[in-house]
C-alpha positions as CSV (number, residue, x, y, z in Angstrom):
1,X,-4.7,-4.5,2.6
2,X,-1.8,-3.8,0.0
3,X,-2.9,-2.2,-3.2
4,X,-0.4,-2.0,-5.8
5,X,-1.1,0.5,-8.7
6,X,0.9,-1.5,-11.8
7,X,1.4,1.1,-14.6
8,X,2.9,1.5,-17.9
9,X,5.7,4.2,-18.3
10,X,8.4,4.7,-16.2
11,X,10.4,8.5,-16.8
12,X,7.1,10.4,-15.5
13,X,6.9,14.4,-15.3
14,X,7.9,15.2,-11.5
15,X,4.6,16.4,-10.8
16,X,3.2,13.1,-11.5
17,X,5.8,11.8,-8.9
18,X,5.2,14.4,-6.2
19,X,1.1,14.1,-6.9
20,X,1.4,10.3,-6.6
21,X,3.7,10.3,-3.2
22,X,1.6,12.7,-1.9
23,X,-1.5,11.0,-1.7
24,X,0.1,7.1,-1.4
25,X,2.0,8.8,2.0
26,X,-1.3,10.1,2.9
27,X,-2.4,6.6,3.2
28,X,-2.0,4.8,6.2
29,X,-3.0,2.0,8.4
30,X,-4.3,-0.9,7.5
31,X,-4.0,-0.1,3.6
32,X,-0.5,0.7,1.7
33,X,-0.7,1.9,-1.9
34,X,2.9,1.3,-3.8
35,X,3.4,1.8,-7.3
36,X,5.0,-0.7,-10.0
37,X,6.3,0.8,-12.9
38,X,5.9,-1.1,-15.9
39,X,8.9,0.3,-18.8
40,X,6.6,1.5,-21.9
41,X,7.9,-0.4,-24.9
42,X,9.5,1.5,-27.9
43,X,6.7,2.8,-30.4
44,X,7.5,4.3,-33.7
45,X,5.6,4.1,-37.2
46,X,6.4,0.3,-38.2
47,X,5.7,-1.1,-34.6
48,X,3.4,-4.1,-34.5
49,X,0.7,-2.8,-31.9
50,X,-0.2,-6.3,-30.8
51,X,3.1,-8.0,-30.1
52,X,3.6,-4.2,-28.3
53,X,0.8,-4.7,-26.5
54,X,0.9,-8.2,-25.6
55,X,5.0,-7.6,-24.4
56,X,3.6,-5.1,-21.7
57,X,0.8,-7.2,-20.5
58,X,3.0,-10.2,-20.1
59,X,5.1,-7.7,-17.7
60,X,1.9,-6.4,-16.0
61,X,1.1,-10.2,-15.1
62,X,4.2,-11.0,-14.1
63,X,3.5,-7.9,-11.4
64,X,0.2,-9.6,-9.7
65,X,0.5,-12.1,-7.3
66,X,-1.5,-15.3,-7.7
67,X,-4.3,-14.4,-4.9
68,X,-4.6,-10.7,-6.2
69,X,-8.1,-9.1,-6.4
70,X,-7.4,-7.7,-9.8
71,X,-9.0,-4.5,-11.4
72,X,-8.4,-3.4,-14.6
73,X,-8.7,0.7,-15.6
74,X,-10.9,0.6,-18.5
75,X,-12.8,2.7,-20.7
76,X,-15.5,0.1,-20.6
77,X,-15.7,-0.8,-17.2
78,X,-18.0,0.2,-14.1
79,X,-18.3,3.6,-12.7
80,X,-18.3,4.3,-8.8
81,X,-19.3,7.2,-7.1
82,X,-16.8,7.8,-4.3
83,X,-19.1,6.8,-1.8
84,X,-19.8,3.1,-3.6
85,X,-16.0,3.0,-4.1
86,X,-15.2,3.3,-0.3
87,X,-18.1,0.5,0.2
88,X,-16.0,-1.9,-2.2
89,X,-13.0,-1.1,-0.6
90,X,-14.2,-1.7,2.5
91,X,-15.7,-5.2,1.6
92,X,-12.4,-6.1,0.1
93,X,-10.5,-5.2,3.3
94,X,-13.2,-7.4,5.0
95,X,-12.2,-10.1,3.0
96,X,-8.5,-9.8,3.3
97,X,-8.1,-8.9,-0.1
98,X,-5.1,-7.5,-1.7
99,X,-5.6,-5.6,-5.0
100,X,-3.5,-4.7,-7.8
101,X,-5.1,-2.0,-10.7
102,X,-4.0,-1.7,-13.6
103,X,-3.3,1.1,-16.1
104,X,-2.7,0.5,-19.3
105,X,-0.1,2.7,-21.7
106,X,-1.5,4.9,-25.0
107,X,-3.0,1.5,-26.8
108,X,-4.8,0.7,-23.5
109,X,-3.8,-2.9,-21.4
110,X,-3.8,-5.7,-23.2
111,X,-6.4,-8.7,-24.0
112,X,-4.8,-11.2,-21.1
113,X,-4.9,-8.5,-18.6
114,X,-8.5,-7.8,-19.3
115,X,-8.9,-11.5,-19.1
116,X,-7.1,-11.8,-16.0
117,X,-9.2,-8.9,-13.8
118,X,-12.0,-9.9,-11.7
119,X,-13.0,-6.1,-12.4
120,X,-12.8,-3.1,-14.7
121,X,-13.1,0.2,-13.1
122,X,-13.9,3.3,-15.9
123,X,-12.9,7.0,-13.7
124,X,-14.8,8.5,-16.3
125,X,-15.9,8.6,-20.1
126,X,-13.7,11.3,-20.4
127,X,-10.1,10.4,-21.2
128,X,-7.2,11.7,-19.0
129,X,-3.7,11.3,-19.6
130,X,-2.4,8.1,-18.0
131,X,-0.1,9.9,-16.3
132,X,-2.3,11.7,-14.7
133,X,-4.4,8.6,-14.2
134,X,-2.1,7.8,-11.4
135,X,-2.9,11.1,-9.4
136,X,-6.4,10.8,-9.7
137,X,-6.6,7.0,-8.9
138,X,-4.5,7.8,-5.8
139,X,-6.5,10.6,-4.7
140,X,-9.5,8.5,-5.3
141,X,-8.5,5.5,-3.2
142,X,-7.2,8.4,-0.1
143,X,-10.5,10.1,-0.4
144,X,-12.6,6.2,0.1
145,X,-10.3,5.4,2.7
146,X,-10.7,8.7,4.7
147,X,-14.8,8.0,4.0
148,X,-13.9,4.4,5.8
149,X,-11.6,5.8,8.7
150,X,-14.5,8.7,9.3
151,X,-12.2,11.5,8.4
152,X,-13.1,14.4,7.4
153,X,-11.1,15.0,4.2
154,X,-14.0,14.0,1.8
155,X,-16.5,16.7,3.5
């Protein structure tokens, strides 16, 4: 199963880089997780938010293939325990599924990506930078994986 993290933002801080390599080298086997970068469009005082927003969501599509299992990060969206999130990995492995998650920049993703996921996923109704969305997602996804593989690194 490929799962391909497609996120706004491109010049990260290099401890978003390291964090994120860390735990995507981490996983192996059957799963890969590779990140597309999606460049933030330029925001200042007179930008028009929608045509912003709908610009990086046209880009964020243009990421997913056609037979993607999509889930969008999302305030509003479903809450998993780590447990129940290694369950509905598993299933989708079991179905040959390959995923691709999106995270949205500052404004959030836009309408058509919403439209376009067969999910939304909330990591919690606190809010985290979306940089450092990227860690946590990653570290998230190692930890369900390790509770599939029977290793001991969720313990």
């Amino acid at each position: 199963m490929q799962i391909k993290l497609i996120a706004v933002g491109t010049k990260m801080p290099s401890w978003v880089v390291t964090g994120f390599q860390e735990y995507a080298k981490r996983i192996q086997g059957p799963c890969t997780l590779t990140l597309h970068e999606i460049p933030a469009q330029k925001r200042d005082k007179n930008t028009d938010l929608a045509r912003l927003l709908q610009r990086e969501g046209d880009m964020m599509l243009s990421a997913i293939h056609s037979n993607d299992y999509v889930i969008a990060l999302d305030v509003t969206g479903k809450s998993y325990s780590t447990e129940k999130l290694s369950t509905k990995l598993e299933t989708l492995m079991q179905q040959g599924q390959h995923i691709s998650l999106l995270i949205g920049g500052p404004e959030g993703l836009a309408e058509q990506c919403l439209a376009r996921s067969d999910e939304r996923w909330s990591l919690s109704a606190l809010t985290f930078p979306h940089p450092l969305v990227r860690i946590i997602i990653a570290e998230q996804l190692y930890r369900a994986l390790s509770i599939i593989k029977q290793h001991p690194y969720h313990k």
